[in-house]
N, C-alpha and C positions, 0 to 999 in steps of 0.2 A: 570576627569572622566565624561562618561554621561549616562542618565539616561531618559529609558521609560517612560511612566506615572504610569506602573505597580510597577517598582521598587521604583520611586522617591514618589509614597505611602505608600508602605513598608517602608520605609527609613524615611518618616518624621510622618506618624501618619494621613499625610492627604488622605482623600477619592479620587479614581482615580476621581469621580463625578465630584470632588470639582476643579480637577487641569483644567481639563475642562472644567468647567463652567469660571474658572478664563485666564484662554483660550479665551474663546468666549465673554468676557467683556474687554478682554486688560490689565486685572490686570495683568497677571503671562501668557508673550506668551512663546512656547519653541524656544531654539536656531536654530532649523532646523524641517524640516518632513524632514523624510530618504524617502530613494527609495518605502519601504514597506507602504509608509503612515504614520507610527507610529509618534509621538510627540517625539521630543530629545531634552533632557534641558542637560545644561551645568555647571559651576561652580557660574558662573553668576547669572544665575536662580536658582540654589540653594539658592546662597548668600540671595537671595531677599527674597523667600521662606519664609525662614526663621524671613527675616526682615517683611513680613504682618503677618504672624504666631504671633511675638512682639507686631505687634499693634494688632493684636485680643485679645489677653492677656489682652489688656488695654480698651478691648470696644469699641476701634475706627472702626468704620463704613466702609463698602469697600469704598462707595465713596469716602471716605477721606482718604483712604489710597490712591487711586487712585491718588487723588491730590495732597497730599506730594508727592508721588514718582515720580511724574512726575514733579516737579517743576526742574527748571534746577541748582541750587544751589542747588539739594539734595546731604547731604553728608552721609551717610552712618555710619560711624564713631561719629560722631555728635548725628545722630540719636538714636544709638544703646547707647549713653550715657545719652541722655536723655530719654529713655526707663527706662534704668538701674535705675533712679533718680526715677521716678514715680512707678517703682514698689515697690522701698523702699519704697517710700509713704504709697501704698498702702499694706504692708507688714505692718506697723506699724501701719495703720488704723485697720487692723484687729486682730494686738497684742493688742492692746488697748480693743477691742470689746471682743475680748477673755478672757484677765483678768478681765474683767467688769462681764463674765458671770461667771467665777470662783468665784466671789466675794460673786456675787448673791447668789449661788450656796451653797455656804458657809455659807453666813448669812440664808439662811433658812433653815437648816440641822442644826444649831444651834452651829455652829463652831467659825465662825469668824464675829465681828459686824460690819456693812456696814453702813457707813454715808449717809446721806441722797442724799445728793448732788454727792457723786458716783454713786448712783444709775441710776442716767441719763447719764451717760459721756458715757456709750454704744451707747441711742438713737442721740445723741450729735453726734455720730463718725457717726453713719451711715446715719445721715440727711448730714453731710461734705460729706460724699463718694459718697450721691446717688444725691449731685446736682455738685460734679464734674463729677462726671460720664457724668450726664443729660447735664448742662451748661457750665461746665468746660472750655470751649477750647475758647467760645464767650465771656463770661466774661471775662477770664484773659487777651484774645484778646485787650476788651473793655477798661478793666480799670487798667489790669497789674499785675503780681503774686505779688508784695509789697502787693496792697491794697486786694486782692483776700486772700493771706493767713494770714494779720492783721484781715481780716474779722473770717475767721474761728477759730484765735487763740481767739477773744471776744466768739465767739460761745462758745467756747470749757473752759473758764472760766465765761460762764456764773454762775450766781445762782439759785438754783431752780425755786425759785419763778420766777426771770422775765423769765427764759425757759417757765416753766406753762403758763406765763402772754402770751407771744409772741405764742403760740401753740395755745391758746384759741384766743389770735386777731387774728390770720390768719383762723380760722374758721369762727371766725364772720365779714370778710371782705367779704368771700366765700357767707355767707349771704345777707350782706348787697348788694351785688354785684346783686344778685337774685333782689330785690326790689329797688335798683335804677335802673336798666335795665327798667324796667316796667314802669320808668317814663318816658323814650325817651330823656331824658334832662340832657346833659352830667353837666348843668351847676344847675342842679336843688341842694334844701339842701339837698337833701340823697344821691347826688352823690358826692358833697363837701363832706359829712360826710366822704363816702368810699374814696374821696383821700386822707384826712386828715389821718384815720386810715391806712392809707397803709404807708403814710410816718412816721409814729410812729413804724410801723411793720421792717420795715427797720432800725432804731434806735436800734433797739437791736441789730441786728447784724452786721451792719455797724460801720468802726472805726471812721467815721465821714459824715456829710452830707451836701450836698449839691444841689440846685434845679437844676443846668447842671445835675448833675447825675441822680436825682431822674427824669428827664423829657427825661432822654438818656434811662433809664432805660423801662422806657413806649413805648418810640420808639421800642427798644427791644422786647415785649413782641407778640409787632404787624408783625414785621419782618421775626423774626425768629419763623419757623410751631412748635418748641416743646414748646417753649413758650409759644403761642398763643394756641395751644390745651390745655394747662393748667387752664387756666379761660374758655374757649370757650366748655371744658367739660361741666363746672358748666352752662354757660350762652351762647345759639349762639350767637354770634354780643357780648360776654360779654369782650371778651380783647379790641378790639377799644374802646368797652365804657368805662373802666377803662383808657384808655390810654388818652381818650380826656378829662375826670373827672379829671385826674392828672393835663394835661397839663393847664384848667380853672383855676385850684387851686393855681398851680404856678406861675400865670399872676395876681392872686389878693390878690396872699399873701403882 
């Protein structure tokens, strides 16, 4: 069967805008123009449709869908299973957030008593979701779902206190960051301090450590633009400086 722009909107929920703009970027071209001018998409282009529809779902970016799809070993089948896999993830991330706030909910209506330590396995899930969201696809890239989801399962048993511990260093790195900047001197002692305290910050929630990683990782920060806006909010020039702070530190450990 085929299908207009008007209908193939009607039909999936998407705006005729959208199919056209996905048109004139090469995401989503239709199978043919008819005689009339009109856009004609075919089974094909449904298929697809459907398949960046999947990756919006998941937060993936057009460009990146753009570059899956176009890679020549894309398999469709494949794909749509590992779709399947991440949204159960992400279904379970949110059962979790959910009975955390029933919990809550509970213990203060004066129902049910709420341990301490339950009490954060909400903010727990949603720091997990919102740095795979953010990083997800580069890290696991980097260092492989093994160590990527050992990482989250310490997060996710952590104990109050070093959560608190680990919440509060990464503020005071954010600081510290501010006032080693200002000394220009990646090798200065307040800039050793801030790489020292970074790779303590990391110890919490890494399953284990290492200066490759912790110096791959700095690489990283500088690299990749979401990264790099992340300190570079706090400090201009502040993620190179963090990044060469690190790499001193790990040449005279």
């Amino acid at each position: 069967m085929e299908y207009t722009v008007n209908k193939l909107a009607r039909m999936s929920g998407v705006s005729g805008r959208t199919l056209r703009y996905y048109d004139q970027i090469g995401l989503l071209k239709p199978a043919r123009i008819n005689s009339s001018g009109y856009r004609i998409y075919g089974q094909k282009e449904v298929d697809l449709l459907q398949q960046i529809l999947f990756f919006r779902e998941l937060d993936v970016s057009l460009e990146d869908i753009m570059e899956i799809i176009q890679q020549p070993d894309f398999n469709q089948s494949k794909t749509l299973k590992d779709h399947y896999e991440k949204l159960k993830q992400k279904r379970a991330r949110l059962d979790k957030i959910m009975a955390n706030i029933e919990k809550t909910i509970a213990s203060i209506e004066g129902g049910v008593a709420m341990q301490d330590n339950e009490k954060f396995a909400g903010f727990k899930e949603k720091l997990i979701e919102t740095n795979e969201k953010n990083y997800g696809k580069e890290i696991r890239k980097k260092y492989g779902d093994e160590t990527v989801d050992a990482s989250n399962a310490k997060l996710r048993d952590m104990a109050e206190e070093d959560y608190k511990a680990m919440t509060e260093l990464g503020e005071e790195i954010m600081k510290l960051l501010k006032e080693a900047y200002v000394t220009g001197d990646p090798s200065s002692e307040k800039a050793q301090e801030l790489a020292e305290k970074h790779k303590k910050w990391l110890m919490y929630s890494w399953p284990s450590y290492s200066k490759e990683a912790h110096a791959g990782l700095a690489e990283m920060y500088v690299a990749d633009e979401r990264f790099k806006a992340y300190y570079d909010n706090a400090v201009k020039g502040g993620t190179k400086f963090l990044r060469d702070s690190i790499l001193i530190y790990l040449g005279s450990e």
